[in-house]
KEDRENKOL-961110 format. One record per residue (C-alpha): residue number from 1; residue in one letter; y, z negated, x. Coordinates in steps of 0.001 Angstrom, whole numbers, plus 500000, padded with zeros to 6 digits. Layout:
N
NUM_A_Y_Z_X
...
END
This chain:
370
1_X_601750_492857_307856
2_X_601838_495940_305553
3_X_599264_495770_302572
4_X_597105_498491_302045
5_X_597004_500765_299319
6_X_594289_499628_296963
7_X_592257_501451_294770
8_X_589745_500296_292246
9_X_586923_502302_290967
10_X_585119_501440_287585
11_X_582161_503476_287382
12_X_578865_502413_285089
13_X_577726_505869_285297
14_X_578073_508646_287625
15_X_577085_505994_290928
16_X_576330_508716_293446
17_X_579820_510992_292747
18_X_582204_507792_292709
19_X_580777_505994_296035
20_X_580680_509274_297797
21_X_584612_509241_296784
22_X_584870_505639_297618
23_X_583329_506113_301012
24_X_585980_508861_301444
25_X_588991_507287_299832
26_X_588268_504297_302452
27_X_589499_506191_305153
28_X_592880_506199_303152
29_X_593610_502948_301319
30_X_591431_500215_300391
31_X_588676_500084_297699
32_X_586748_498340_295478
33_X_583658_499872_294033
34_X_582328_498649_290757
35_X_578797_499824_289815
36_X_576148_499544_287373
37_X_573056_497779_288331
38_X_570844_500345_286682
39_X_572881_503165_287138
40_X_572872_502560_290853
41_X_569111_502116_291376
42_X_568437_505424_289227
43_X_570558_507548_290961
44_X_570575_509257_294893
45_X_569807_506747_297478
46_X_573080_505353_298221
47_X_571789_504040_301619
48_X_571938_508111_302890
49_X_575849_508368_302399
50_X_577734_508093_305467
51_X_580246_505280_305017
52_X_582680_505945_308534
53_X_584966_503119_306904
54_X_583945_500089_304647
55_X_584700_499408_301408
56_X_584086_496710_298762
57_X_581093_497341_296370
58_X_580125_495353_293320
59_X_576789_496240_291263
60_X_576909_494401_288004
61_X_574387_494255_285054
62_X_576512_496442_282773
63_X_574621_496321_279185
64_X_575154_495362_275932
65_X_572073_492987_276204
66_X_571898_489388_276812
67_X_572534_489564_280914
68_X_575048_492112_280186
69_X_577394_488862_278520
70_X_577595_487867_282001
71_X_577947_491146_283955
72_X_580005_492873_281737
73_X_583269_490205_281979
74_X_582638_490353_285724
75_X_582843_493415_286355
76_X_586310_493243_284285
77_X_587140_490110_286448
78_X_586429_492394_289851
79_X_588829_494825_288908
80_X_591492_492657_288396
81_X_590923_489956_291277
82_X_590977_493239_293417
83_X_594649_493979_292606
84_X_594794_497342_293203
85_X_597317_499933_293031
86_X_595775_502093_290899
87_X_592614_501781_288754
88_X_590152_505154_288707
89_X_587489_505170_285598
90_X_585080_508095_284592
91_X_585495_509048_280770
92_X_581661_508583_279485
93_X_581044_507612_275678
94_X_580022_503998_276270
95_X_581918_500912_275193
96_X_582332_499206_279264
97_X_584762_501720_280158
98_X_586322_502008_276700
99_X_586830_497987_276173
100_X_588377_497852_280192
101_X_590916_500722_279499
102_X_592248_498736_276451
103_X_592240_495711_278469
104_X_594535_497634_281343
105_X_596749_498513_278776
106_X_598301_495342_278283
107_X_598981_495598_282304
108_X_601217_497627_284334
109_X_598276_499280_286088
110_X_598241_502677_286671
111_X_594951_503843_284786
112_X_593567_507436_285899
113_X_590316_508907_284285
114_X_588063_511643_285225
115_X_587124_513690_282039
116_X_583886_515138_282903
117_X_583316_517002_279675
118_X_586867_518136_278353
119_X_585075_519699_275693
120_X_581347_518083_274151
121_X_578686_520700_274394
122_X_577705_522884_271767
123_X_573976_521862_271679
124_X_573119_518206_273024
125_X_574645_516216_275592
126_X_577530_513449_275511
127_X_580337_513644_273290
128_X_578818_515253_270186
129_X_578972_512552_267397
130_X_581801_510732_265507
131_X_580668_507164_267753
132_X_581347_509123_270856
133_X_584403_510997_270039
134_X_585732_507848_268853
135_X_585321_506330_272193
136_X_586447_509128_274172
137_X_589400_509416_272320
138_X_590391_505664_272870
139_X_589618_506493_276595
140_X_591985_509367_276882
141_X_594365_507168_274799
142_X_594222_504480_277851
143_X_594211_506989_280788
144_X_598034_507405_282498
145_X_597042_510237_284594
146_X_593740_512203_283651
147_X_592253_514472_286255
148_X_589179_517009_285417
149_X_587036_519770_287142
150_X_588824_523194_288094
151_X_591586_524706_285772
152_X_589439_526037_283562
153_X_588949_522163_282499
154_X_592342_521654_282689
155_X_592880_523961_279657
156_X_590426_522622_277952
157_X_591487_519185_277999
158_X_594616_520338_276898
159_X_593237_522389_273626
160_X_590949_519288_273247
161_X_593669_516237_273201
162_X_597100_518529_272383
163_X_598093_514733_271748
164_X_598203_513242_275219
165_X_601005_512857_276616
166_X_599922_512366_280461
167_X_599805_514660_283677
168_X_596838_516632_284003
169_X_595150_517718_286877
170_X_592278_519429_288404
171_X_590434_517373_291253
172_X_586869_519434_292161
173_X_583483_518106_291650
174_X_582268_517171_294886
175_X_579101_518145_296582
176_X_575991_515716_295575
177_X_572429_515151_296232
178_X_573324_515974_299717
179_X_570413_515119_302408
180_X_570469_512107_304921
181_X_572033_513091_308320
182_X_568890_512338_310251
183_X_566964_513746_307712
184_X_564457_517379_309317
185_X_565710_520478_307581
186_X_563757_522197_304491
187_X_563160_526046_304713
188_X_563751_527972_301411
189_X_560300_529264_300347
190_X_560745_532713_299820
191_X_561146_533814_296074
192_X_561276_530239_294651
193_X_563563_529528_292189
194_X_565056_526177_291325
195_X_566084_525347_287898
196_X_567313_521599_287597
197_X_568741_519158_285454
198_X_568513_517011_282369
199_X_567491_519877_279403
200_X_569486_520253_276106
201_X_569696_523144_274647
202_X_573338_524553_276003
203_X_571124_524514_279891
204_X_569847_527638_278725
205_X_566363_527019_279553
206_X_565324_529435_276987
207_X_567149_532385_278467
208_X_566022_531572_281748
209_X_562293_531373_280839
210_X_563083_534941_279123
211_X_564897_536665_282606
212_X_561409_535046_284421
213_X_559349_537119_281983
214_X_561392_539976_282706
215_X_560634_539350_286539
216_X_557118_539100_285990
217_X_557112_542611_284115
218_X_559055_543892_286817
219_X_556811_543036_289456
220_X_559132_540806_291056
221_X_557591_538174_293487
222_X_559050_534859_292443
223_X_557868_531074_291368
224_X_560576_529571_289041
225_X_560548_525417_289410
226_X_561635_524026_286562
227_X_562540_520244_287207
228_X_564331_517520_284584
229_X_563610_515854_281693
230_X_565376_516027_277889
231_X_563894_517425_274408
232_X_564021_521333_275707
233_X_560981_520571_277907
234_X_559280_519194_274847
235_X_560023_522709_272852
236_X_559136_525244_275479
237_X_556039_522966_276665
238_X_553606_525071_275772
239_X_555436_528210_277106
240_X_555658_527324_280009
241_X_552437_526284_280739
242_X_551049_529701_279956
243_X_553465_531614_282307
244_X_551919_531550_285328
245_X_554873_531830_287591
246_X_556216_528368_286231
247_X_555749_525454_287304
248_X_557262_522422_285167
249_X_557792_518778_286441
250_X_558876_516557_283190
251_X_559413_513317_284963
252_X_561388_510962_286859
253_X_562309_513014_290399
254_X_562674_510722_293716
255_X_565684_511037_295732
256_X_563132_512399_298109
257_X_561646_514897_296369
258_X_564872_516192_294640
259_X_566483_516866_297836
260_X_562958_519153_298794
261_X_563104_520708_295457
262_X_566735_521849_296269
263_X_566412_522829_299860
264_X_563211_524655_299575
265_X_564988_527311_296449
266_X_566201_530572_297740
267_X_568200_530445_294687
268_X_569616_528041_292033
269_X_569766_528834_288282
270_X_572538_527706_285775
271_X_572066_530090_282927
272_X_574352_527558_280639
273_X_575464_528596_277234
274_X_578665_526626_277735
275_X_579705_524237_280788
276_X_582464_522078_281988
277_X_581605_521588_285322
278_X_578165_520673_286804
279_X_576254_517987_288846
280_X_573499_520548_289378
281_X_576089_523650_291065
282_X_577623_520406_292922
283_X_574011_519845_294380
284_X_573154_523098_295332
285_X_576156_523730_297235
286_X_575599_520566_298914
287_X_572306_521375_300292
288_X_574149_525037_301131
289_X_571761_526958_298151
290_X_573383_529916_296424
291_X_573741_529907_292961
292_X_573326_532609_289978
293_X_575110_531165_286913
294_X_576557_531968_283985
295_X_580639_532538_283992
296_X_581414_529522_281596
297_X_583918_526915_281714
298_X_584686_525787_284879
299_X_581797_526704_286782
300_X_583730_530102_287973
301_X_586723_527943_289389
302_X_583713_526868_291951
303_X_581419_530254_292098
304_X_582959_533114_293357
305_X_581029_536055_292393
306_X_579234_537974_295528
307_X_580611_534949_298134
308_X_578459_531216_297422
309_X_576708_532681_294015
310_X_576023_535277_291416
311_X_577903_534905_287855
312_X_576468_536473_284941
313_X_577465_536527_281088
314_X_575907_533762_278923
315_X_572907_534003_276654
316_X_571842_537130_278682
317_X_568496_537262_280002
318_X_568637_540389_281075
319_X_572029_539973_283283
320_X_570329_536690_285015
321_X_567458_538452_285766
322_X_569461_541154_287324
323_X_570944_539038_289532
324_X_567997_536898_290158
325_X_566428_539856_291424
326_X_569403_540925_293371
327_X_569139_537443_295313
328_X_565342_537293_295735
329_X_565161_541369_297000
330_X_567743_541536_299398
331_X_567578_539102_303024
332_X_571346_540207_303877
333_X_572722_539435_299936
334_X_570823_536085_300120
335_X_571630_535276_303463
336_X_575759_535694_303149
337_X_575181_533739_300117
338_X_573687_530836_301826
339_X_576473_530884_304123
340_X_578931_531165_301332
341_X_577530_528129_299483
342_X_577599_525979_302878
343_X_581154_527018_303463
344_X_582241_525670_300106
345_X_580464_522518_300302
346_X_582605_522062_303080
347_X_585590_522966_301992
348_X_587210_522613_298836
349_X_584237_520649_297361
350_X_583840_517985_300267
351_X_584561_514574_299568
352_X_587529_513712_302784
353_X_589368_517202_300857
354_X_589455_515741_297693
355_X_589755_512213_298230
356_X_592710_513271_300423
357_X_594504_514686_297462
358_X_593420_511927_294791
359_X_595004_509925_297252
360_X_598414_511328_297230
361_X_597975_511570_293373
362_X_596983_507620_293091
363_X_600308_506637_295118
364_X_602306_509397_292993
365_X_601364_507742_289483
366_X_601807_504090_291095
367_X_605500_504869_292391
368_X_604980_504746_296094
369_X_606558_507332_298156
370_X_605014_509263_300587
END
């Protein structure tokens, strides 16, 4: 009997992106699926993803406290017993993936890493202190193959590391937060705008609450949601609560809830200063909502201007309220850009696309021929 292709997946963060790939990638090779027990529970209900094939999945208590001295070596010992092909881990500045990338070193294993940030953001966010660059860099130092979001990324991972000495490639963010299959359809509410996501300062919610103002002066009928947690909600607090076409939720969101929030926008803002790729534009496309956002990074390898979204400069108010306007005034505009944002998410960001061509890249780093 032939074996199977195996892959491995090492993922203590990002739990709703990499099973969505596993459940995909199953339909190619086998899998193993290592997860983190918290990481797991916080995210998207993983019971709502459509598995066609199976696939191994471990959840591990992956922390540096006391139960982590037992989950951690385990989840070390799962990747290994596995013996896979091909090993997949997601670059993220903790030590778990850091300490098993050194570990595959001293194996013959095939190592491929996901850069999610090729660049740290200029104002919060991952990536932006000498502990976590110090980590990343021992990451990328591990990876054999390293594959990031759109070209864009792919340039920037290359002005970022000019020292690695790997293949490079772009593999698209695939579409998230997407709703059960048996789950009834949300209507957009007409003029609500959805602005979502954990908020530092390079989200832009400053320049968004400024193009909402200029809405309001305009005479524009609108309600602007602002969802997420992160130290931005703590500065503009009080702003917010006195503009009375806001409405702010700084807490934990429900799977539940975050896939209403997303279905019932017309619209979904991204007015980042600077961006990689994004979780959030991966979610709105994946619930087939348009998108105005700002042309940064890599998020115009996904948008195409006046087809799924809107792109407008960064760190101008004015421009996003242009186009927010554009969206919310015209029912054909908004319409073909529903339709544009629902032909994307199935496209080039569904999950059987790209785990179809991670798949021929996995058996291209391990040797096999096609």
């Amino acid at each position: 009997m032939i074996r199977r292709f195996r892959v491995a997946i090492y993922a203590p963060h990002f739990a709703e992106y990499s099973y969505r790939l596993a459940a995909a990638l199953a339909k190619h090779c086998d899998v193993r699926l290592v997860l983190n027990r918290k990481d797991a529970n916080q995210q998207w209900n993983l019971d709502w993803i459509p598995a066609p094939a199976s696939f191994d999945t471990r959840i591990r208590d992956l922390s540096l406290r006391r139960s982590g001295a037992i989950g951690l070596p385990r989840s070390f010992l799962d990747i290994l017993a596995f013996r896979p092909d091909v090993v997949h881990c997601h670059e993220c500045p903790e030590y778990f993936t850091a300490g098993l990338m050194e570990l595959l070193r001293l194996t013959s294993l095939p190592r491929v890493l996901t850069v999610h940030d090729a660049i740290p953001h200029s104002e919060g966010g991952s990536g932006t202190n000498t502990s976590e660059e110090r980590l990343r860099d021992r990451m990328r130092a591990g990876a054999t193959h390293v594959t990031v979001h759109g070209q864009s990324c792919v340039a920037d991972f290359v002005r970022a590391s000019p020292g690695y000495r790997g293949e490079v490639t772009s593999s698209m963010h695939g579409v998230l937060m997407v709703p059960a299959a048996n789950s009834a359809p949300i209507q957009a509410v007409e003029g609500r705008i959805l602005f979502f996501g954990r908020m530092w300062a390079y989200k832009g919610l400053d320049v968004f609450l400024d193009a909402i103002d200029l809405l309001s002066k305009r005479g524009i009928r609108h309600q602007a949601i602002i969802a997420g947690r992160g130290p931005e909600m703590t500065r503009f607090g009080a702003r917010m609560a006195d503009m009375a076409s806001v409405n702010a939720i700084d807490t934990y969101v429900s799977a539940e809830d975050t896939s209403t929030l997303f279905q019932s926008a017309e619209v979904v803002a991204l007015p980042y200063k600077d961006a990689s790729q994004s979780g959030v534009l991966a979610s709105a496309f994946g619930n087939h909502r348009p998108v105005v956002a700002s042309a940064t990074g890599g998020i115009p390898d996904v948008v195409t201007d006046g087809v799924n979204g809107l792109l407008v400069p960064p760190a101008d108010a004015e421009a996003l309220a242009d186009a927010l306007e554009r969206v919310l005034t015209s029912r054909p505009l908004a319409a073909s850009l529903t339709e544009g944002a629902r032909q994307t998410a199935e496209g080039s960001l569904s999950w059987d696309h790209i785990a179809e061509r991670l798949f021929t890249t996995y058996r291209r780093v391990a040797g096999v021929s096609a």
